[in-house]
N, C-alpha and C positions, 0 to 999 in steps of 0.2 A: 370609304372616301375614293373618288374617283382621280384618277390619273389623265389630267389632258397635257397632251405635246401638241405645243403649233407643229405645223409643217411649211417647209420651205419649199418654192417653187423650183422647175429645175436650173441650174445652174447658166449663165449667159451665155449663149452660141448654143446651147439644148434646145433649140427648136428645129420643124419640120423645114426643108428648103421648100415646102408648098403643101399645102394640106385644103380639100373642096369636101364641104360637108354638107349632104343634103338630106331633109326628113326623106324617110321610107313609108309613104300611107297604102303598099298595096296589101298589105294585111296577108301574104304567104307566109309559111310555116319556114323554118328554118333560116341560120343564120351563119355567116363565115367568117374567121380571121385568117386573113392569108398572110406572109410576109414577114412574121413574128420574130425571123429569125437574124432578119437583115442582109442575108449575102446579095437581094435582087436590088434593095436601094429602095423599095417601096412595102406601106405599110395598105392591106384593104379589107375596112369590114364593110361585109354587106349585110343590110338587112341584121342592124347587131342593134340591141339597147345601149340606154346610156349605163343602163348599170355594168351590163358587160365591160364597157369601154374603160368605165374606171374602175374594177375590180384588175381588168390587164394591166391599166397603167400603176395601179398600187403593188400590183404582184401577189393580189387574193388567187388564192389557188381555187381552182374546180371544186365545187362542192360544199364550197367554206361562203359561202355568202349572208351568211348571219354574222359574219368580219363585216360586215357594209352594213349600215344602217342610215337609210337614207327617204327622202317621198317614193309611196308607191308608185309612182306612175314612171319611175327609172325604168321600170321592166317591160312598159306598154309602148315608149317612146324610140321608135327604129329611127335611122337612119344609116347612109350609106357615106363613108368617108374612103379617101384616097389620099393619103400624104407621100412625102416622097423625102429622100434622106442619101449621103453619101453612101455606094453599096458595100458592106462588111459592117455596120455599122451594128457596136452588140446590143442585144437586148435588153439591157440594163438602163443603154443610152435611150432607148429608141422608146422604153418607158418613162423615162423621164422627158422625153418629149413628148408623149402625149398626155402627161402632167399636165406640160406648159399648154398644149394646144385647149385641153380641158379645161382650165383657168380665161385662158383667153381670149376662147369662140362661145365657151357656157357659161363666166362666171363662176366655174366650179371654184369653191371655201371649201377647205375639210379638216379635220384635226382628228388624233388619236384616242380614246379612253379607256381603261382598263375596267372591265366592269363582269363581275361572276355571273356564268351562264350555267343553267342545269344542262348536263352534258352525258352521255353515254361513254366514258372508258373500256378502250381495247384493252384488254390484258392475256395472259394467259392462263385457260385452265389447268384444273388440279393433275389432271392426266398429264400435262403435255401438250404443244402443239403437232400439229397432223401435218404439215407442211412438207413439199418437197424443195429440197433448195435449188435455185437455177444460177450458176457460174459464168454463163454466159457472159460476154464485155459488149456484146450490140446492145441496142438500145428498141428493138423492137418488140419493146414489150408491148399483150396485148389486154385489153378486155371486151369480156363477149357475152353483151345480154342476152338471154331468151325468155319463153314464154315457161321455160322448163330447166331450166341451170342459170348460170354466170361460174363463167369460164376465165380465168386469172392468169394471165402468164407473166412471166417476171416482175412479179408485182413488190414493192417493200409496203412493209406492215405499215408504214403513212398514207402512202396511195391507196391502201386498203381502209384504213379509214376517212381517209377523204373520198372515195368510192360511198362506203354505206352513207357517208354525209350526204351524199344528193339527192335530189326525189325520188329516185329512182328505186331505192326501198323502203320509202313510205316512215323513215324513224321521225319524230316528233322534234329534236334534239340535233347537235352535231355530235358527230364519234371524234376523239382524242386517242391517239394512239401512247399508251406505255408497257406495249408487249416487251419493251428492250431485245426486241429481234432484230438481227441486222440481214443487211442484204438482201436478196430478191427470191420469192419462191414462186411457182408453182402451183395454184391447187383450181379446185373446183366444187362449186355450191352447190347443192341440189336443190334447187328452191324457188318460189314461185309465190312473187304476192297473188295471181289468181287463183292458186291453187286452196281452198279454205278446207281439204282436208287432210292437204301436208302439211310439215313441221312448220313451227314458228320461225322467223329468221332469228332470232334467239336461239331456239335450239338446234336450229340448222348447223351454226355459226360453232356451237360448242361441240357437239357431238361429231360434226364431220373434219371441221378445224382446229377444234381444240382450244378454242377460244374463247373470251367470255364478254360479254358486253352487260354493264353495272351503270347505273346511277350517282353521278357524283357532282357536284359544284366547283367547279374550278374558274380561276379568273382569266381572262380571254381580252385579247388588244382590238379593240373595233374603231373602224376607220367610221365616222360621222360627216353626214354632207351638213353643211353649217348653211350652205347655198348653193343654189343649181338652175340654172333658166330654162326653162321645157325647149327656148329656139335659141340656137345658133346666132352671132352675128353674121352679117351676109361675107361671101367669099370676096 
């Protein structure tokens, strides 16, 4: 049986003090959020989808986008927005104003449902994990693809499953972390989806990390667009 929550818009006075939104059709590669943080008082994607737009303003994390379930064409549809906001203004707020803005220039409807997804579980192998822990109190942790590693620095075992979550190593699934590891470590991948005569990331994953990645059904919160307009009303 399925679990739906309405969802409430954001709260009165949660709006942008000015927000100019306009389609992006030149078809270049990449895309930006700048501003996320609030201390400048303005928020700017360029060149961003609408799905991006409302996975920030739900607070789906990198990699988890199988939490959205929505019309394909959220992913093909750019545009470039500038809103503008009191400066300090936290991120929590600054998402919930672009709830509101999503509601009120697209039409965006959305609601909650819980629904079991076949999923890849983190755990830890029978060995042991291979980790190194990092202590560190900065915050600049990094990560470093190549064509021959991924390189991990102060990573916690969620970011590392929301890492294998992305396309970027080709799993079929999302990964769910229940290592029960705390804090942040340290390591490094050997591994390479072009490489077709190295290890599997399977057994990359265990034998270097000490990790295990399994098959399992578990039930997952997914945000559903109920309704969404491809254009913008005008500014």
């Amino acid at each position: 049986m399925l679990l739906t929550i309405a969802l409430s818009l954001a709260a009165p006075g949660q709006t942008f003090d000015a927000a100019s939104i306009r389609a992006n059709n030149s078809g270049k590669n990449g895309s930006s959020m700048v501003g996320t943080g609030g201390s400048a008082g303005r928020i700017t994607f360029d060149n961003t989808s609408l799905h991006d737009c409302i996975t920030f303003a739900y607070g789906i994390p990198d990699g988890r986008n199988y939490e959205l379930s929505g019309p394909s064409w959220l992913d093909s549809e750019m545009f470039d927005i500038v809103a503008t906001f009191p400066p300090g203004t936290a991120t929590s707020v600054i998402r919930a104003m672009t709830q509101r803005m999503l509601a009120d220039r697209f039409g965006l409807q959305v609601h909650y449902e819980m629904k079991e997804l076949q999923t890849y579980v983190l755990t830890v192998a029978k060995g042991g994990a291979k980790l190194k822990p990092n202590s560190s109190t900065t915050d600049d942790g990094a990560f470093i693809y190549s064509d021959e590693r991924v390189v991990f620095r102060k990573s916690s075992m969620t970011g590392l499953a929301d890492r294998l979550s992305s396309p970027l190593f080709h799993l079929d699934r999302p990964v769910v972390n229940r290592t029960d590891l705390k804090g942040a470590y340290d390591f490094t991948l050997n591994w390479s989806a072009k490489d077709l005569t190295g290890p599997s990331l399977f057994t990359a994953i265990e034998e270097q990390l000490g990790l295990r990645l399994a098959i399992e059904k578990i039930p997952a919160r997914i945000l559903i667009v109920d309704n969404v307009n491809r254009a913008p009303t005008a500014n």
